[in-house]
C-alpha positions in Angstrom: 19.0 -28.6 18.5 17.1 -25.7 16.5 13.9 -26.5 18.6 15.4 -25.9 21.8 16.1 -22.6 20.8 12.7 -21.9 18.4 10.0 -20.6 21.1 13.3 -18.1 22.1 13.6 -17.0 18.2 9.9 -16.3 17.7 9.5 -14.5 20.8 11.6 -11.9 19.3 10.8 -12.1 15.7 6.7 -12.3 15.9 6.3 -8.6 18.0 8.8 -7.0 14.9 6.7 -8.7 12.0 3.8 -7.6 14.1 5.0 -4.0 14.5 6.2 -3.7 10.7 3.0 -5.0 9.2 1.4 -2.3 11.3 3.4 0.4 9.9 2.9 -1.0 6.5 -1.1 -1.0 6.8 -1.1 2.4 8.0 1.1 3.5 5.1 -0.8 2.0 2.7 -4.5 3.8 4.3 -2.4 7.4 4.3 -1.5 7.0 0.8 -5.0 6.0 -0.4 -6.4 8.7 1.6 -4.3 11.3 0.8 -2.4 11.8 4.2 -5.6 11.3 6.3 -6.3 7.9 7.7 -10.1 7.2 8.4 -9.6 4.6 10.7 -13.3 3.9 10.8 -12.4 2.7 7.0 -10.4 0.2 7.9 -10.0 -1.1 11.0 -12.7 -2.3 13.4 -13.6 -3.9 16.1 -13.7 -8.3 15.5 -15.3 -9.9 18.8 -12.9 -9.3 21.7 -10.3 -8.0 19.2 -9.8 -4.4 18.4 -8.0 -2.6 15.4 -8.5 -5.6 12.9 -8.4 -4.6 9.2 -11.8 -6.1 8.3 -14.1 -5.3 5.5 -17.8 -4.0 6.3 -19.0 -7.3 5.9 -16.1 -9.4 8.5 -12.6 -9.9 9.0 -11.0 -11.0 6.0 
């Protein structure tokens, strides 16, 4: 019975885990920086993908 309902559940649960990590990553970059975010820092561009948190070197 709990399959039936699991593509329902995570439809709702993935966008909010999504959203919240989001929030927590930016956070995380204001505090290091001291209120300023240098996105450029951070977050790039991965292939087709944009605002990945990824090192210089690749997406880790």
């Amino acid at each position: 019975m709990s399959d039936y309902y699991s593509a329902l559940v995570s439809k709702k649960i993935f966008p909010k885990l999504d959203n919240l990590a989001d929030r927590k990553l930016r956070g995380w970059a204001k505090r290091r920086e001291k209120g300023n975010i240098n996105k450029d820092k951070y977050w790039r561009t991965v292939g087709e993908r944009n605002w990945c948190v990824s090192t210089e070197i690749g997406f880790e």
